[in-house]
N, C-alpha and C positions, 0 to 999 in steps of 0.2 A: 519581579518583572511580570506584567501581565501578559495573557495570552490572547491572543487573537482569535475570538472566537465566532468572528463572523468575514471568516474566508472560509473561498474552497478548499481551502490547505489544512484546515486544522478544525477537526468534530472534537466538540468539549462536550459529552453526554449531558452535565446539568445545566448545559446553559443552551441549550439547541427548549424550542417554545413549541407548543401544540401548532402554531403556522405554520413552524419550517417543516414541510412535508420532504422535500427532498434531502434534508438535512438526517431526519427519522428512516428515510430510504434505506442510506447511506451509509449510516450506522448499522442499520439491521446487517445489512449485507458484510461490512463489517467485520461484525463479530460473529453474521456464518465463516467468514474466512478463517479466523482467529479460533473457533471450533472446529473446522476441518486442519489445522495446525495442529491444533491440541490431541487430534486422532492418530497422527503421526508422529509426534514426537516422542522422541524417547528417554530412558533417565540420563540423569548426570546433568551437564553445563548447559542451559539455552539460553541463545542472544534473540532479542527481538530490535531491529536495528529499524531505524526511525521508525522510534516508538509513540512517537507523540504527544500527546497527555497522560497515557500510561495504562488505560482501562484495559485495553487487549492484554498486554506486560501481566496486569494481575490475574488474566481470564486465566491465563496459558499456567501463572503458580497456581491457582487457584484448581485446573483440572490435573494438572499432572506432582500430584506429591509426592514423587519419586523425583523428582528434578531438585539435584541440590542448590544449584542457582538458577537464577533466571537475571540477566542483563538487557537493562532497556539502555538504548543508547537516542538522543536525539542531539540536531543540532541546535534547538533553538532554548536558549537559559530558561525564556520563560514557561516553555512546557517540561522541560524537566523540575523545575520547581514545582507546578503543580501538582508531575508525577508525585514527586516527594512527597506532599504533600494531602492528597485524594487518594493514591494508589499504592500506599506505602504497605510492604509487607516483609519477614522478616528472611526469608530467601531470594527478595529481591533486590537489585543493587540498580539506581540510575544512574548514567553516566552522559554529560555534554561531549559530542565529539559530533567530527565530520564523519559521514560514512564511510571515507574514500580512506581516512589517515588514523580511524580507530583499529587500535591493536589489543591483541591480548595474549597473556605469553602461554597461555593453556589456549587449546582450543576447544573447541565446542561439539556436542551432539548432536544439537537442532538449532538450525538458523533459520529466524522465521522475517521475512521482508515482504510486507503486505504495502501496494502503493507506493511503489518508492521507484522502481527500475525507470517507469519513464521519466521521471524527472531530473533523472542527472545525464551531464553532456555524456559519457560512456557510461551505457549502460551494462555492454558487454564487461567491461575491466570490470564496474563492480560485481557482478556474477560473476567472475575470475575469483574477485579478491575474497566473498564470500564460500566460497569452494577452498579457498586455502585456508580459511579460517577451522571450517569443518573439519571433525576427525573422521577415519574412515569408518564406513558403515552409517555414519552419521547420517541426518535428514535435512536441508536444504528445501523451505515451504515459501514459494513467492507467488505474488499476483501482478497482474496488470491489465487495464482495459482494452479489448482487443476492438473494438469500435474506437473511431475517431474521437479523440478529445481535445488536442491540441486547438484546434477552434474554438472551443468553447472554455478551455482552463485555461489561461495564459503563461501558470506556472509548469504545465507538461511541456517536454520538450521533442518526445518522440511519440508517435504514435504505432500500433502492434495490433497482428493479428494473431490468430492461433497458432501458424505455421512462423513467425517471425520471433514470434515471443522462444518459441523451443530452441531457435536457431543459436539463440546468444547462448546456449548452454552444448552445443553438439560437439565440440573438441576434449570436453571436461570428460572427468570419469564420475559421470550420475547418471542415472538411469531413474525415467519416469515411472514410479508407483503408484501415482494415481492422479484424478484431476478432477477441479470443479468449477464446473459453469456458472454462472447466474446472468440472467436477464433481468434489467430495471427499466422497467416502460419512459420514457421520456413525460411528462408534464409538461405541454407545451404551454396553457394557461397561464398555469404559476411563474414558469419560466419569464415569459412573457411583461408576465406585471412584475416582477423581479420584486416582492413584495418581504422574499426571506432578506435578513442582512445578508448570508451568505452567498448568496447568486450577484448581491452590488460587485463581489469581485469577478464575476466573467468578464471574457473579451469584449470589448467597446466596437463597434464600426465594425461590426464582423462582414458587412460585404464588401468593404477599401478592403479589408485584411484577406479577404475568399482572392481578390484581383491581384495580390501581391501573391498571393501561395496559390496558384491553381491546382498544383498537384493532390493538396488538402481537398479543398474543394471535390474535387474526381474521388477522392478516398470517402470521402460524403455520403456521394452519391451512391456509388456502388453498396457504402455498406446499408443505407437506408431502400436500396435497391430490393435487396437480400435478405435483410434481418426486419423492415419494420420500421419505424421509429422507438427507437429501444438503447439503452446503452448494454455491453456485455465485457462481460468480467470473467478471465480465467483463472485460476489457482491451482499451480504443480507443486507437486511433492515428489522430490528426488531423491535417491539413496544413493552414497558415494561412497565406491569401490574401497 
């Protein structure tokens, strides 16, 4: 099955071209994420839960060879085949599942979820369910954009700031270790001429859509207010009691 690799949803490293500049952004960033993972995690079992095409999956075996597994899990066939396939090693296992309904009967050291929290309708349950998956002491590494995106990706469904994003985790037993910023300037240009395949999928008619969602809108402004024209990415690492 092939992959889609000219959506916002899904960076295939060898097929992203010298044009797509914000595709190369994206990536870098990335796999600073999936290095700042790899600084935290510890030995034993690591899941990397919508894993994607797999390249993070092999960073994280790849830095920590004291990890007896490494579990990529995604839901879509055709990026787990690739996995399989480009990212294959021999501590790592791919697996097709839903995030929400994948189980496993051991649990884990290091769950690593980079990109994924806003796009499901409960974000908090899955930060639940990834906390019960974790064994204690274990390390729990997620990201999310904490600037406005739902405007502009159609497939996010929440948007998050710094204070919002910590919130889905404050009843749990983790405690923040550490955290990482990054700022990615916006490309208004490129944007613009939509000239990457992968910018074809952003929202369409985004000011009918600014009139139906005001609230977005006002989230907009404030954060362009504030930060700049910029997008901005958070990344926690948690250790649970």
């Amino acid at each position: 099955m092939p992959v889609a690799a000219d959506s916002l949803e899904r960076l295939v490293p060898d097929e992203l071209r010298v044009e797509d500049v914000t595709g190369e952004e994206s990536l870098t960033l990335h796999l600073e994420r999936y290095g700042f993972a790899a600084e935290h995690a510890g030995p034993g079992r690591i899941l990397d839960i919508a894993c994607g095409v797999g390249y993070g999956t092999r960073l994280l075996a790849e830095r920590l060879p004291t990890a007896r597994e490494v579990v990529g899990v995604d839901l879509s066939p055709g990026a787990i085949e690739y996995a399989r396939t480009r990212y294959a090693d021999p501590r790592i296992r791919y697996v097709e599942s839903d995030v929400m309904t994948f189980h496993a009967q051991e649990g884990f050291d290091t769950i690593v979820s980079l990109e994924t929290t806003e796009h499901l309708p409960e974000p908090r349950a899955f930060l639940h369910r990834m906390a019960g998956l974790l064994r204690p002491g274990g390390f729990l590494i997620a990201s999310v954009p904490t600037t406005p995106s739902t405007d502009f990706n159609p497939h996010h469904l929440h948007d998050f700031d710094e204070r919002s994003f910590r919130k889905l985790v404050e009843d749990l037993p983790l405690t923040e270790v550490d955290a990482l910023l990054q700022v990615q300037p916006v490309p208004f240009m490129v944007i613009a001429r939509a000239r990457e395949r992968r910018l074809e999928s952003r929202r369409k008619k985004l000011l009918g859509w600014y009139a139906r969602n005001p609230a977005v809108l006002l989230r907009r402004i404030r954060a362009t207010l504030r930060y700049g024209f910029c997008n901005r990415y958070l990344t926690l690492a948690w250790r649970k009691a």
